[in-house]
DRENMAR-966294 format. One line per field, with one value per residue (C-alpha): residue number from 1; residue in one letter; x, y, z. Coordinates in pm, whole numbers, plus 50000, padded with zeros to 5 digits. Layout:
<sites>
num	(NUM,...) .
residuo	(a,...) .
c1	(X,...) .
c2	(Y,...) .
c3	(Z,...) .
</sites>
This chain:
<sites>
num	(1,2,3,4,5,6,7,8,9,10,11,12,13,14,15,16,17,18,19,20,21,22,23,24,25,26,27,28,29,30,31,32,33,34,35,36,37,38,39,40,41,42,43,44,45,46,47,48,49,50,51,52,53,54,55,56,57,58,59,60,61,62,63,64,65,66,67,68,69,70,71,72,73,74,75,76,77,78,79,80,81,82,83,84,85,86,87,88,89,90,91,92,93,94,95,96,97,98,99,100,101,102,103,104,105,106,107,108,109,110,111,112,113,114,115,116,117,118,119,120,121,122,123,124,125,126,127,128,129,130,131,132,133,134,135,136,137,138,139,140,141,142,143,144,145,146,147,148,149,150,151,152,153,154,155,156,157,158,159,160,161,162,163,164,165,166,167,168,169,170,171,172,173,174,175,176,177,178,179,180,181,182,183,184,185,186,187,188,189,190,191,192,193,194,195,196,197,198,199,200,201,202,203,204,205,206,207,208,209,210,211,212,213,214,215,216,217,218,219,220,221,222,223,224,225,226,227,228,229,230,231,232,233,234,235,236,237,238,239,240,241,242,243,244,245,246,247,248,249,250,251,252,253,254,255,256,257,258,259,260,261,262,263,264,265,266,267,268,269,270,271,272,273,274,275,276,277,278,279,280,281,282,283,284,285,286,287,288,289,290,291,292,293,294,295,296,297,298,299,300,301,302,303,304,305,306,307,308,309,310,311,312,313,314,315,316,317,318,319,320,321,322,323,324,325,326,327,328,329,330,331,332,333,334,335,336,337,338,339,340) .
residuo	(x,x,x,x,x,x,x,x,x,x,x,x,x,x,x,x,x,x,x,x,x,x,x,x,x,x,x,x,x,x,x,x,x,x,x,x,x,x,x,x,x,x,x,x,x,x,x,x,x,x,x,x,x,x,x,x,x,x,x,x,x,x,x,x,x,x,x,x,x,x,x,x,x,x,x,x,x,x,x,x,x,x,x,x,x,x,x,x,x,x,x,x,x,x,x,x,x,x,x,x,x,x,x,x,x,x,x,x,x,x,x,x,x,x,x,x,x,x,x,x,x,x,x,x,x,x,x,x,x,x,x,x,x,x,x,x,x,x,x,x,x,x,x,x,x,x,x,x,x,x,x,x,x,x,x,x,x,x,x,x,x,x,x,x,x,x,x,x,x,x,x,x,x,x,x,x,x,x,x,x,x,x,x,x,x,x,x,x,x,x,x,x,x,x,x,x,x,x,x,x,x,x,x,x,x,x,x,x,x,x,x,x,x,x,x,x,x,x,x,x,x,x,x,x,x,x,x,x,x,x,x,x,x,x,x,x,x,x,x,x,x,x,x,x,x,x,x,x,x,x,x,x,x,x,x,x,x,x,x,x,x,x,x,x,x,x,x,x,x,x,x,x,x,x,x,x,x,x,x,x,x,x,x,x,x,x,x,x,x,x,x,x,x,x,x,x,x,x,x,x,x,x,x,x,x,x,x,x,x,x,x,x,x,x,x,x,x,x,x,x,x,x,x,x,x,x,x,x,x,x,x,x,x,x,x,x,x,x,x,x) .
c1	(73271,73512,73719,73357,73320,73692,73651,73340,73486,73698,73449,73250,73510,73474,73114,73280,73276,73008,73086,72805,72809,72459,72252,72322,72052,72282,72168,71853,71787,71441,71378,71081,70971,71090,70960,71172,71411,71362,71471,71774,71840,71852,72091,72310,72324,72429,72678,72876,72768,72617,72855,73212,73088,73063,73394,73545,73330,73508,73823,73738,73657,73247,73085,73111,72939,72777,72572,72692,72518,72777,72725,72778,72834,72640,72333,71997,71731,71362,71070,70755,70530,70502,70719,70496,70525,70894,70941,70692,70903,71208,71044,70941,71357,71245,71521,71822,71816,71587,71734,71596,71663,71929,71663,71418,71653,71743,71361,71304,71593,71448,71130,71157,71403,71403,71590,71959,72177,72378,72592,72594,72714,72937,72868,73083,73358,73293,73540,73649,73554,73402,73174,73043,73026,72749,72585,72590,72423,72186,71793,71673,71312,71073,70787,70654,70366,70278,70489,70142,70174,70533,70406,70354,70644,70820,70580,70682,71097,71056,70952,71198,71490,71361,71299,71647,71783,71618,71686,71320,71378,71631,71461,71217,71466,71602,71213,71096,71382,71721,71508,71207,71464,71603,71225,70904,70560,70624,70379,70066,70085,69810,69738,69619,69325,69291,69024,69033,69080,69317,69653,69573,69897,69920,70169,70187,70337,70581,70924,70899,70991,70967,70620,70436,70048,69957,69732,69424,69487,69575,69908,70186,70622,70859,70710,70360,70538,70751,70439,70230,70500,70494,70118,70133,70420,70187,69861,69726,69533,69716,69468,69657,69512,69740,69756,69998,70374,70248,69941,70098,70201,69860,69722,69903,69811,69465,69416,69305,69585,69802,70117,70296,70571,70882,71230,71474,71808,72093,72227,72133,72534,72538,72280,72532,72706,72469,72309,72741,72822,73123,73315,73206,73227,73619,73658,73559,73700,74052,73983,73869,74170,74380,74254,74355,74621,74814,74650,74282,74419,74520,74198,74068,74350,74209,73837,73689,73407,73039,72785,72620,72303,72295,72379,71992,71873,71963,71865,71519,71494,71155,71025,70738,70648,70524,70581,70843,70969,71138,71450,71550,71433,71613,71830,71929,72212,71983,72148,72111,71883,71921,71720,72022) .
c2	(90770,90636,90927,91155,90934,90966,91336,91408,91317,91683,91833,91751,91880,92198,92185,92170,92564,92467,92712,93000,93353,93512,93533,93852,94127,94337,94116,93883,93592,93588,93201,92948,92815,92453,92186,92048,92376,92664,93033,93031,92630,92740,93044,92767,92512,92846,92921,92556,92437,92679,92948,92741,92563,92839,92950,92657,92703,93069,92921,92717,92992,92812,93064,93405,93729,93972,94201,94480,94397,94384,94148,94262,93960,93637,93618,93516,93395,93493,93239,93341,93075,93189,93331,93664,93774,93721,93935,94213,94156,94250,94525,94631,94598,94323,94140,94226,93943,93623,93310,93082,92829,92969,92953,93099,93346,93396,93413,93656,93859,93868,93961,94228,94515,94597,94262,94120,93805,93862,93547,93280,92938,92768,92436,92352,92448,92165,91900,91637,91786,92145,91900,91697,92068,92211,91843,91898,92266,92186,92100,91826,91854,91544,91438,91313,91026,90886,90551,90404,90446,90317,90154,90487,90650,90335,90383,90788,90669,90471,90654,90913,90679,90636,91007,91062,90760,90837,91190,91306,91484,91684,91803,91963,92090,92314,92368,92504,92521,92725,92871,93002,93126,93419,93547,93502,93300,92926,92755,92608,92212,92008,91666,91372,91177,90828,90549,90518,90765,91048,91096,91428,91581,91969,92223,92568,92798,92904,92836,92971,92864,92520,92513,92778,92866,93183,93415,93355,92978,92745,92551,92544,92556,92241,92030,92027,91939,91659,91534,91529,91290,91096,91028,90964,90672,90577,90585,90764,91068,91360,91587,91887,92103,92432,92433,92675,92571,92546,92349,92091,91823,91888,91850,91476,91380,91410,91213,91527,91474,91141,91320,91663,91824,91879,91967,91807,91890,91682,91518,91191,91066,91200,90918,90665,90830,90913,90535,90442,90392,90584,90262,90241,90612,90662,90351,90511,90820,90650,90466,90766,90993,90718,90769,91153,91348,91515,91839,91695,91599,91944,92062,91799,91954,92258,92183,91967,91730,91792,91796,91426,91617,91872,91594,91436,91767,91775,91437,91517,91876,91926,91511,91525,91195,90909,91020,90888,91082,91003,91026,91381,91450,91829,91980,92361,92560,92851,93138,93519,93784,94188,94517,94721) .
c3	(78228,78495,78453,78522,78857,78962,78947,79139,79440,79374,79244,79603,79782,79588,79803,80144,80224,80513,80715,80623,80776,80853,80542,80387,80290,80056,79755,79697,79384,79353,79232,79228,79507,79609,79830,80110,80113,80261,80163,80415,80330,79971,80046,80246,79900,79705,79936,79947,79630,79333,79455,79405,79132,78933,79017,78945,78540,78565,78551,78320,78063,78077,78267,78186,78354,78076,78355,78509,78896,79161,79366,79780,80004,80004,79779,79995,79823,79776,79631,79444,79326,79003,78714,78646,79065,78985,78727,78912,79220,79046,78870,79231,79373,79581,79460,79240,79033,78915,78865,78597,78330,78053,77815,77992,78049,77709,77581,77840,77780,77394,77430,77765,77666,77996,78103,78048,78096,78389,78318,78040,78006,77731,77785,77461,77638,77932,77941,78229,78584,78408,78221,78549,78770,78480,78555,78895,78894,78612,78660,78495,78297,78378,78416,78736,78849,79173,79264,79210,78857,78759,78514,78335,78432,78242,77929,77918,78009,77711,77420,77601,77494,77171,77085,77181,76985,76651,76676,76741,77096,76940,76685,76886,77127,76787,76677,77021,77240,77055,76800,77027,77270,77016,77045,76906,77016,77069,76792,76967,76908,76760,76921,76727,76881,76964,77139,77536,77854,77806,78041,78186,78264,78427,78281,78442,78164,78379,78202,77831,77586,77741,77919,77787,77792,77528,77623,77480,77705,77423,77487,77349,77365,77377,77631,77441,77178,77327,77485,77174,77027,77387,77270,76922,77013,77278,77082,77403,77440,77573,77794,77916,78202,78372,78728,78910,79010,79379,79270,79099,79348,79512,79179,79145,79512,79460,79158,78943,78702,78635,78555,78641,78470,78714,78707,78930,79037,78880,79217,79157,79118,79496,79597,79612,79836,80070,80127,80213,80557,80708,80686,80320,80194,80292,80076,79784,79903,79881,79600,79365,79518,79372,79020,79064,78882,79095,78985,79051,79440,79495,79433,79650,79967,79930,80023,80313,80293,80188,80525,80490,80618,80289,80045,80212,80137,79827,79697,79891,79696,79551,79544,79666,79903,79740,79380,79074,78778,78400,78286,78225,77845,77851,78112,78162,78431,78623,78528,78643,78495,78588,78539,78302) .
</sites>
């Protein structure tokens, strides 16, 4: 673990290419829309951090590019608020490319013949710094409450920890998750039923295999499952109502459901850094640089320092005012998906 904190301090440098040209039109990532980030803010956090990061996985040998889509200049990026007008807008050439979760990716990929994997991701491979850089571009999958209601948030962080400890969670990531992903209809998930007020908690069905709605409306996929276990630990009632992506932090503000599911970007080891004072930050600047190989601080020469302004961003990207979330229970690298 110290070794992991010694080297993000390189592996933020690897962020520092702030200076971006003009947005570029010659190639366009169609991708969910987020709160708090714009199209062209999103196009900037490619540009000095997805964008090198992924280099520096290349030469690690943990990212790989399978498509054949050349790539002209600087990706910009284009949101839809749902996964369907993605995939029709790509259909369409709106974009040339969706980005979504790897196994999302990979479900789609199995079940569209008219889709591939532009890029894939060993993450068995990962060691040291390439380990911390697929941290760094991963989402998280949580679930989220209003600060309100911490108290629940604890309740659903707990039996996460448990699930994980007594091998539960990943059981049903093989189940719904790795299996599911090959192809084939997640299983619909029976909850049990017990006394008192259900926790009513929207899904969209907007990332198979892991929130999934089938079409005749019943639900079903890996995070019905995980939260069908969250209930039976709980001896709660689990009442599950599908709102769109867009609608869901409406749907939490208003008091129509208690909990959301939300993914969140794995920068919380950034939030340290961003609360330091100048005085305080070049501190631990010098004292992680000190912990360096040599090799590590010439990685560190070669890049400048990450904008304190788009670290904010980032820790701010998609958190909604006013709300709290879990632990992460899954977490997955956006990866690329082409028309062949």
């Amino acid at each position: 673990m110290k070794k992991l904190v010694a080297l993000s301090l390189a592996l933020m440098m690897l962020l520092g290419i702030l200076a971006a040209p003009a947005m570029a039109d010659d190639f366009i990532v169609g991708t969910l829309s987020y709160l708090n980030m714009t199209e062209e803010d999103n196009y900037k956090v490619g540009l000095s951090l997805k964008q090198p990061l992924k280099q520096f996985l290349f030469m690690h040998g943990v990212w790989t590019e399978d498509g054949e889509t050349a790539v002209i200049g600087d990706p910009a990026y284009h949101y839809y608020d749902t996964l369907n007008a993605m995939l029709m807008g790509l259909q369409a050439g709106e974009v040339n490319c969706i980005e979504v979760p790897y196994y999302t990716a990979r479900y789609l990929c199995a079940t569209n013949d008219g889709l591939v994997l532009r890029e894939e991701y060993h993450p068995e491979e990962a060691a040291g710094a390439s380990e911390l850089a697929i941290n760094m571009i991963s989402d998280g999958y949580s679930f989220m409450m209003k600060e309100e209601n911490v108290e629940l948030r604890d309740a659903f962080d707990a039996q996460i920890t448990a699930m994980k400890e007594d091998g539960a969670l990943q059981q049903l990531i093989d189940e719904h998750i790795i299996k599911v992903s090959e192809g084939g209809e997640p299983a619909a998930i029976a909850f049990e039923q017990f006394e008192g007020d259900p926790i009513r908690i929207a899904v969209t069905g907007s990332l198979p295999p892991m929130d999934y709605v089938a079409a005749d409306g019943s639900f079903a996929g890996f995070n019905t499952a995980v939260l069908a276990e969250i209930g039976r630990r709980l001896q709660k009632n689990i009442e599950l109502v599908q709102v769109d992506s867009v609608g869901r932090a409406l749907a939490l503000s208003e008091g129509s459901v208690d909990v959301v599911f939300w993914t969140r970007g794995m920068t919380d080891f950034l939030l340290e850094d961003s609360k330091l004072s100048d005085e305080e930050r070049e501190a631990v600047k010098a004292e992680r640089i000190a912990q360096m190989t040599e090799e590590e601080q010439a990685i560190l020469e070669e890049g400048g320092t990450p904008d304190q302004a788009e670290v904010e961003q980032l820790t701010s990207r998609d958190m909604p005012a006013g709300t709290v979330i879990t632990q992460p229970y899954f977490t997955d690298c956006p990866v690329w998906v082409v028309m062949p």
